[in-house]
C-alpha positions in Angstrom: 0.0 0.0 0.0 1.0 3.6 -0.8 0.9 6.0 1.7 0.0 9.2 1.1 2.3 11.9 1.3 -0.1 15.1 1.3 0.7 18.8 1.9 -0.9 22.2 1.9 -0.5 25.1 -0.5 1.7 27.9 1.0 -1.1 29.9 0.3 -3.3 28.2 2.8 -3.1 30.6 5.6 -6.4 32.1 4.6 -8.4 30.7 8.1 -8.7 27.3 7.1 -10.3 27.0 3.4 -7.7 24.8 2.4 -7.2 21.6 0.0 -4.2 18.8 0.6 -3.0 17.6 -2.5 -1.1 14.7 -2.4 1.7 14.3 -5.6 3.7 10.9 -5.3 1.1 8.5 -6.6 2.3 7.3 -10.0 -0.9 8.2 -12.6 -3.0 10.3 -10.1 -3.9 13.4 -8.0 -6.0 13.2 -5.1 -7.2 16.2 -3.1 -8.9 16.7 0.2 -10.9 18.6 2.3 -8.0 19.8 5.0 -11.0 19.9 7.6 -12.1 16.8 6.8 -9.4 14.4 6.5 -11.4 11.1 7.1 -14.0 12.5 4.3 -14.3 12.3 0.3 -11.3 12.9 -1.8 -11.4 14.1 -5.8 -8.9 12.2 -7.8 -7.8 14.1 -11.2 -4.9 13.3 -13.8 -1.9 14.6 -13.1 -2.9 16.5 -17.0 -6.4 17.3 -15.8 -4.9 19.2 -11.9 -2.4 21.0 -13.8 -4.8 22.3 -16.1 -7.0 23.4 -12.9 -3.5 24.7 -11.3 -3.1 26.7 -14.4 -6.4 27.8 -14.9 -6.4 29.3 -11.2 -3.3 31.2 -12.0 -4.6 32.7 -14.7 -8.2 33.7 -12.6 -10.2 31.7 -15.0 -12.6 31.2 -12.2 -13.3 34.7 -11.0 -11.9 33.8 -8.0 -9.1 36.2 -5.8 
């Protein structure tokens, strides 16, 4: 089994709306809820979260 070596963006000082990310599984990208660990998880492609990554960057989602 593959454990899950997760972190936070160092962006996530914002009062706790934060995702983990977790990057060393081979083919995948799951991310979490950081306030709830023990709930549901999104899994992406590693091509599909650095579209989103990039997409963020560029405030495609109206988002600051």
């Amino acid at each position: 089994m593959i454990s899950l070596e997760r972190f936070k963006s160092s962006y996530s000082g914002n009062g706790g709306q934060c995702v983990e990310v977790a990057a060393n599984i081979p083919g995948a990208v799951p991310v979490r809820d950081s306030k709830d660990p023990e709930g549901p998880a999104l899994t992406f492609t590693p091509e599909g979260f650095a579209a989103f990554v990039a997409g963020v960057k560029d405030s495609e989602f109206g988002v600051a």
